[in-house]
C-alpha positions as CSV (number, residue, x, y, z in Angstrom):
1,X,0.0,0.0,0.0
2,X,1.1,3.3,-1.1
3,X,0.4,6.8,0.3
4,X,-0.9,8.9,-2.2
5,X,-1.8,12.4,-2.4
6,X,-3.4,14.9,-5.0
7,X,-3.4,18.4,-4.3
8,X,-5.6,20.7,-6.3
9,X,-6.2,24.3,-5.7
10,X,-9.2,25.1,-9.4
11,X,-12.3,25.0,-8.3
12,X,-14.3,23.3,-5.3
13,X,-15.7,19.7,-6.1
14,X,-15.5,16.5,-3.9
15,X,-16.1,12.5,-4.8
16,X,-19.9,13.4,-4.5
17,X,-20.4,16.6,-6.7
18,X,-20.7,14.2,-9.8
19,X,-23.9,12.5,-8.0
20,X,-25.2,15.9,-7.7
21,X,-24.8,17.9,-11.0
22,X,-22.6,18.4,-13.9
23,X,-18.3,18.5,-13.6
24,X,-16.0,19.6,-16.2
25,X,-14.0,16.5,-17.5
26,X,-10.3,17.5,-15.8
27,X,-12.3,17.3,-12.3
28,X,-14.2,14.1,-13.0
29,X,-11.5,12.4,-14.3
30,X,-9.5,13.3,-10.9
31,X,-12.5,12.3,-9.1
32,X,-11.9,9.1,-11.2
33,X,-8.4,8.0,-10.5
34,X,-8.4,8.7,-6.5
35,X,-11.2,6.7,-6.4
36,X,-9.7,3.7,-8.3
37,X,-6.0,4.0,-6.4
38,X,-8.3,4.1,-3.2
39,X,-10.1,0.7,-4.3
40,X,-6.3,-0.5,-5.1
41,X,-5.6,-0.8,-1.5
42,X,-3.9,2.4,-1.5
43,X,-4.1,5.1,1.3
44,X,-5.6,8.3,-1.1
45,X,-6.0,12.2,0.3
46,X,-7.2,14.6,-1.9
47,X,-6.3,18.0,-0.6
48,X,-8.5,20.6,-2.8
49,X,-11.4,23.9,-2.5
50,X,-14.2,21.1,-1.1
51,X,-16.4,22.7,1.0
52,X,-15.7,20.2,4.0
53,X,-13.8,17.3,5.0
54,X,-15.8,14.0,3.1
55,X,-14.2,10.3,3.6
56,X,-16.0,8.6,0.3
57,X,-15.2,5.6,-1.6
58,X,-12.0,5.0,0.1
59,X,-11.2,8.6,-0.4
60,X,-10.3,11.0,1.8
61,X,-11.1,14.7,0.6
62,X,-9.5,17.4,2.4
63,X,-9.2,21.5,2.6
64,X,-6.1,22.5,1.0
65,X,-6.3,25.7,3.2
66,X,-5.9,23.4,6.3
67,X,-2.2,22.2,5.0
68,X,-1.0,19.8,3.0
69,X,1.2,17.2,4.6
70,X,5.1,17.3,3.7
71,X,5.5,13.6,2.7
72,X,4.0,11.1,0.8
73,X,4.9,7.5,-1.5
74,X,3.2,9.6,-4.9
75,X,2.7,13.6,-4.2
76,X,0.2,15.0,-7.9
77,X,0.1,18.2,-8.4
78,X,-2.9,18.4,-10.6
79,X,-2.1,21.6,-12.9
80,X,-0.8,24.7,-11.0
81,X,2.5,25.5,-10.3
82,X,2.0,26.5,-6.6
83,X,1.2,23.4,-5.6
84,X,4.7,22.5,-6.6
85,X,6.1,23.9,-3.8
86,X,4.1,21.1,-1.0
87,X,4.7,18.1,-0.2
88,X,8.4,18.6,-0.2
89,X,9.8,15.3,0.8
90,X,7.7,12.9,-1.5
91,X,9.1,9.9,-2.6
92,X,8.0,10.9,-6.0
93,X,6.4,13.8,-7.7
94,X,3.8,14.1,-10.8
95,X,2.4,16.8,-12.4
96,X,-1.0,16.5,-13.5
97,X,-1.5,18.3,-16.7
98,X,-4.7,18.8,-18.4
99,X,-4.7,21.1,-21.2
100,X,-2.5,22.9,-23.5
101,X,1.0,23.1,-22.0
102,X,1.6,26.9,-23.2
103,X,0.8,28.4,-19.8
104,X,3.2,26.0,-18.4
105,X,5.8,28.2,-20.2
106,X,5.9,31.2,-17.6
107,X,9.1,31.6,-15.0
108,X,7.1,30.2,-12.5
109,X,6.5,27.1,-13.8
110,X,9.5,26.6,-15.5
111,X,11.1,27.6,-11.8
112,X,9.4,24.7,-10.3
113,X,10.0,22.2,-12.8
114,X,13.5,22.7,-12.2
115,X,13.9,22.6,-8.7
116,X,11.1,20.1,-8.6
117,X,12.0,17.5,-11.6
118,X,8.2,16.3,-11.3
119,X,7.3,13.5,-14.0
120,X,4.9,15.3,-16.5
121,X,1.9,13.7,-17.2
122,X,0.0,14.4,-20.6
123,X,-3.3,12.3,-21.7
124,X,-2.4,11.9,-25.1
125,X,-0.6,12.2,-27.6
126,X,-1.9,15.9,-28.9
127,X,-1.2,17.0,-26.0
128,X,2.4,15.9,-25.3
129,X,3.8,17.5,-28.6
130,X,2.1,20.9,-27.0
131,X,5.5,21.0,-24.2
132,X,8.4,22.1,-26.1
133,X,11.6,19.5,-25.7
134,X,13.8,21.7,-23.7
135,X,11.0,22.5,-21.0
136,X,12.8,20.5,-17.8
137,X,11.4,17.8,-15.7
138,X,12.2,14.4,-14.0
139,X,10.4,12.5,-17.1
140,X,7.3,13.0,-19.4
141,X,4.4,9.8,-19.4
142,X,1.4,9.5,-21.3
143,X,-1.7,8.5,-19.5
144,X,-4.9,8.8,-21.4
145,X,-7.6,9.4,-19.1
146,X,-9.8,6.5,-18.6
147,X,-13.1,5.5,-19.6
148,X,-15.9,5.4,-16.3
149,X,-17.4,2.0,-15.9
150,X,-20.7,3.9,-15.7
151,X,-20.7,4.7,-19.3
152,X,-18.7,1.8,-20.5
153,X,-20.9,-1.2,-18.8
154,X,-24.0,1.2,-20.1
155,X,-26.8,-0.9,-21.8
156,X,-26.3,0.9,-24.9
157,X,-29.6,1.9,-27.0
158,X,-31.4,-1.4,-28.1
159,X,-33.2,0.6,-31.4
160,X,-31.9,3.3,-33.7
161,X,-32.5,6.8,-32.6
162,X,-34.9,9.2,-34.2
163,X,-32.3,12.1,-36.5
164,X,-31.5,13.5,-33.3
165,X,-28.2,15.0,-33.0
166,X,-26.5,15.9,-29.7
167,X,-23.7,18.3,-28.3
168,X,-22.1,18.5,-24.6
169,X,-19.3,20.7,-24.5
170,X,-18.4,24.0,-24.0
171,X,-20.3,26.8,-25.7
172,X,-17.5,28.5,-26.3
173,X,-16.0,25.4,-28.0
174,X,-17.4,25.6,-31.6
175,X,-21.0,25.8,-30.8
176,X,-21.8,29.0,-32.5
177,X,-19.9,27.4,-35.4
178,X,-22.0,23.8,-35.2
179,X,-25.6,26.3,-34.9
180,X,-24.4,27.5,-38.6
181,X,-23.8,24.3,-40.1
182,X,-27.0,22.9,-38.3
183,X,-29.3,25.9,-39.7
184,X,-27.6,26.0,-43.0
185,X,-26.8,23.2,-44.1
186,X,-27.6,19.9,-42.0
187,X,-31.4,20.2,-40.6
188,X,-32.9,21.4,-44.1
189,X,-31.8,18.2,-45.5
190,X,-33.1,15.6,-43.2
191,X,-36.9,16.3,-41.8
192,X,-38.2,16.6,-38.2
193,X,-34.1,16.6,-37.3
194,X,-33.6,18.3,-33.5
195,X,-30.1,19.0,-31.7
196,X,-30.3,18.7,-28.1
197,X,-27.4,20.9,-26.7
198,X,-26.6,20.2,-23.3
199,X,-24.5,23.2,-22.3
200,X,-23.6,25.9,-20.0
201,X,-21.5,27.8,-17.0
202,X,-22.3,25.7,-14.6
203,X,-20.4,22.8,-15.2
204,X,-17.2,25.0,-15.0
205,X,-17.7,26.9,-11.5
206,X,-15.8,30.1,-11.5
207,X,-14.2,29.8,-14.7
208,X,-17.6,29.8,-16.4
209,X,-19.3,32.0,-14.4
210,X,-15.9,34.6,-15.5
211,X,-17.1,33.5,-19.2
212,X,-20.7,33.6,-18.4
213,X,-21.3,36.5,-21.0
214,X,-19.7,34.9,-24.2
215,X,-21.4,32.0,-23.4
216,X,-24.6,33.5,-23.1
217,X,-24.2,34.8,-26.9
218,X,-24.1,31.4,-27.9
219,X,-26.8,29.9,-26.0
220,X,-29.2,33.0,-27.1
221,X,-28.4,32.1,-30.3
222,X,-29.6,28.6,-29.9
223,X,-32.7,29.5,-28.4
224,X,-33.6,31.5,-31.7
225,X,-33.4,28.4,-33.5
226,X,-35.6,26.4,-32.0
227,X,-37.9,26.5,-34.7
228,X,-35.1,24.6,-36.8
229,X,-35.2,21.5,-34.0
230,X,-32.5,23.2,-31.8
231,X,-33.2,22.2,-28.2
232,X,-31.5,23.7,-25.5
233,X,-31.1,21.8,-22.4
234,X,-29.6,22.1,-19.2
235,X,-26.5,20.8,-17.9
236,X,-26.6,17.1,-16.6
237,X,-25.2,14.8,-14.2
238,X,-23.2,11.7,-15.5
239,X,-26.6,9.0,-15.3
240,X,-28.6,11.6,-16.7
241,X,-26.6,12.2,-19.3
242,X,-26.1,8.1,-20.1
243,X,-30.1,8.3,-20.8
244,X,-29.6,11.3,-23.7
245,X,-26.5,9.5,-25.2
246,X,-28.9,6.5,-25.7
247,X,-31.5,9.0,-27.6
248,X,-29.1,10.1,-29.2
249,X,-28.3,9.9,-33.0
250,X,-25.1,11.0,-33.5
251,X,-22.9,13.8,-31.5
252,X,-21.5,17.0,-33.4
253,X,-18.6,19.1,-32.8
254,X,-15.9,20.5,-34.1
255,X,-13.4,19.8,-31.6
256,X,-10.9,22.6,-30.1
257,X,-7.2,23.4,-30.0
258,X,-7.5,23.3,-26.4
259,X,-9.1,20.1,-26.3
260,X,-6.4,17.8,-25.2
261,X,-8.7,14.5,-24.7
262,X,-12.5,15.3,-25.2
263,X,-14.1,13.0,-22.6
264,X,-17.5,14.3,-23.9
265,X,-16.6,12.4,-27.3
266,X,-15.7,9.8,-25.3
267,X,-18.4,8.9,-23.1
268,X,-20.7,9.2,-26.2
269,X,-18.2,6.9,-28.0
270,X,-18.9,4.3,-25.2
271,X,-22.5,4.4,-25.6
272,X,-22.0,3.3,-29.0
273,X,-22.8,7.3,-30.6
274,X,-21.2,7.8,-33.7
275,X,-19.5,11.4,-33.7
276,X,-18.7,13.8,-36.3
277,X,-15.6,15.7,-35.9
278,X,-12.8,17.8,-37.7
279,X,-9.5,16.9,-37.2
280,X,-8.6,19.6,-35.0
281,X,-7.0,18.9,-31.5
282,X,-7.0,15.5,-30.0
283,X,-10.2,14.6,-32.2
284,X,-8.4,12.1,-34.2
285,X,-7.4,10.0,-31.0
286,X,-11.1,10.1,-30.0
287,X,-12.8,8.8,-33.4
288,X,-11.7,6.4,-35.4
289,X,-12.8,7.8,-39.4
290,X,-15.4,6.0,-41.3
291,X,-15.7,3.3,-38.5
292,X,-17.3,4.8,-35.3
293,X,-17.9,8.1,-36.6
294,X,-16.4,10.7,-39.3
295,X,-12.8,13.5,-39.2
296,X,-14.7,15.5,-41.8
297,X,-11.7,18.0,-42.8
298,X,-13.9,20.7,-43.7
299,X,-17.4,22.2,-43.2
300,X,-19.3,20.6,-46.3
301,X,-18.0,17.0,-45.3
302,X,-18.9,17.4,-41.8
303,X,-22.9,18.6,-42.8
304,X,-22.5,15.6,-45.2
305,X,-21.8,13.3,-42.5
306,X,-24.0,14.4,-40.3
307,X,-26.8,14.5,-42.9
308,X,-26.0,10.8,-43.3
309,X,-25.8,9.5,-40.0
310,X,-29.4,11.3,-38.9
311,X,-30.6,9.5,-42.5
312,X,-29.0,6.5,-43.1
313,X,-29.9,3.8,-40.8
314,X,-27.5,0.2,-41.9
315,X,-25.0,3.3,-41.5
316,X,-25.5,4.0,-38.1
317,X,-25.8,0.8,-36.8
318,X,-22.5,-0.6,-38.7
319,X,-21.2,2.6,-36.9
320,X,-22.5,1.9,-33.3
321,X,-21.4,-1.8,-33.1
322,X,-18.3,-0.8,-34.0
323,X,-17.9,2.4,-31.0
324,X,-18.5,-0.7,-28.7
325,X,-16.6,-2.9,-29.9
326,X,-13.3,-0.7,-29.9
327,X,-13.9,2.2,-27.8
328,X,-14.1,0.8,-24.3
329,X,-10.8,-0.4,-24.1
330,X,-8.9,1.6,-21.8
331,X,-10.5,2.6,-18.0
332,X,-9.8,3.6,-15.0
333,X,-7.6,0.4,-13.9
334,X,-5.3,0.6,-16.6
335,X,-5.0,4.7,-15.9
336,X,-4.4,4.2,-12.6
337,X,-2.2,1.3,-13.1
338,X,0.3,3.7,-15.4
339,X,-0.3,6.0,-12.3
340,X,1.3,3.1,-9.7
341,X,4.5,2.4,-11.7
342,X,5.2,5.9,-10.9
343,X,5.6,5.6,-7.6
């Protein structure tokens, strides 16, 4: 048994916040692996902005502003630089990375990476190439994050969906883009078609309530389309959202530069929905083209592939029974497994 600890200092979330509403993918997926190296026999603390002190699912959750003990068998900073400076005399240090390493390219970080030598951890490929060779460090690993049981041992849908499509990331992540294509050029073509959009601020605390105007944009703009089959939804939790995948025809987006894994391609890739994406970001390690889904590389590809997957029913289901087939290989286990040869 190990002593483990993961210090994170982004917004306030605990192992239950997931039972209780929507969470941005970085904080689910650390909700995730605690919970697995917990079930591993390991002792886990998570020292973080939760409200109060919770003991669940072999977890301990803790107040960062109470302290952070000095040692530990596996010390993860998850993301910011300051919380490179606790934990001082672990046996071994990780830094948790989650998005685009650019802003790990300021004196501060480079400061504590050198003094430090943490083992960077990237999850995927994409994302790896985004931290510049010369950056220093104690080691670089690739850990793509894993895929929740709750989505993966999911009774998928039994019949094919009605031609409804489905989106569940950020607004501000090519939605206004996907409402054009939708109004223009993918709804006119296929009859009684609807888009259920399952979006908002809350599922990113303070960071979307400081983006809560540009998202709002969006979102109005949705709302004036509802007369084209645009739905606008709120934000769900993680069972919720398992019974919309299963409605669901196909899931659209564009993907994002920032977008370093896309779990909400992923969880609708375990559910068996075929996705249409463009090959920007880490898009093309979440879909496999022309067998679970489509890379459409540019805007009239992408409407065609949509138009086809809403229509085209032997296409759908050729598509769907291969997303399960392939795309539930890699959980939790085998993240947190990568995670243990760290230590």
């Amino acid at each position: 048994m190990a002593v483990i600890i993961l210090a994170d200092d982004g917004i306030s979330f605990d192992g239950q916040t997931p039972e209780k509403g929507p969470l941005g993918g970085a904080e689910s997926s650390v909700i995730q692996l605690v919970e697995i190296l917990a079930a591993r026999g390991h002792d886990v603390t998570v020292y973080n902005k939760c409200a109060a002190p919770l003991d669940y699912k072999g977890v301990k959750w803790r107040k960062i502003s109470d302290g952070v003990p000095d040692t530990a068998d596996l010390y993860i900073a998850n993301r910011g630089d300051k919380l490179l400076k606790l934990c001082e005399r672990a046996k071994r240090t990780v830094f948790w990375t989650h998005n685009p390493c650019g802003y790990m390219l300021k004196m501060r970080y480079l400061w504590q990476f050198w003094r430090r030598k943490p083992v960077i951890v990237f999850i995927g490929d994409y994302h790896a190439d985004t931290l510049p060779g010369w950056v220093p460090e104690g080691g670089r690993r690739t850990i793509p994050y894993g895929l929740p049981d709750l989505f993966c041992e999911a009774e998928p849908a039994s019949n094919v969906p009605g031609p409804r499509a489905i989106f569940t990331s950020n607004p501000l992540r090519g939605l206004d883009w996907l409402l054009d294509r939708w109004a223009n050029e993918i709804e006119p073509g296929v009859p009684g078609a609807e888009l259920h959009i399952f979006s908002g601020a809350a599922t990113y605390g303070a960071a979307g309530a400081r983006k809560g105007d540009a998202m709002g944009v969006v979102l109005d703009k949705a709302r004036a389309l509802e007369g084209q089959g645009v739905r606008l939804r709120e934000p769900v939790g993680k069972a919720a959202l398992i019974d919309e995948l299963r409605l669901a025809r196909v899931m659209l987006y564009k993907g994002d530069i920032n977008e370093t894994f896309c779990l909400a391609i992923a969880e609708a890739q375990c559910l068996g929905v075929p996705c249409v994406v463009q090959p920007i970001g880490s898009m093309v390690e979440r879909v496999r083209d022309r067998e679970t889904g489509f890379i459409a590389p540019d805007d009239a590809s992408f409407a065609l592939a949509a138009r086809r997957l809403l229509t085209d029913d032997a296409l759908w289901r050729t598509q769907h029974d291969r997303a399960l087939a392939v795309q539930r290989s890699w959980r939790w286990p085998d993240a947190a497994a990568a995670f243990e040869e760290l230590i």
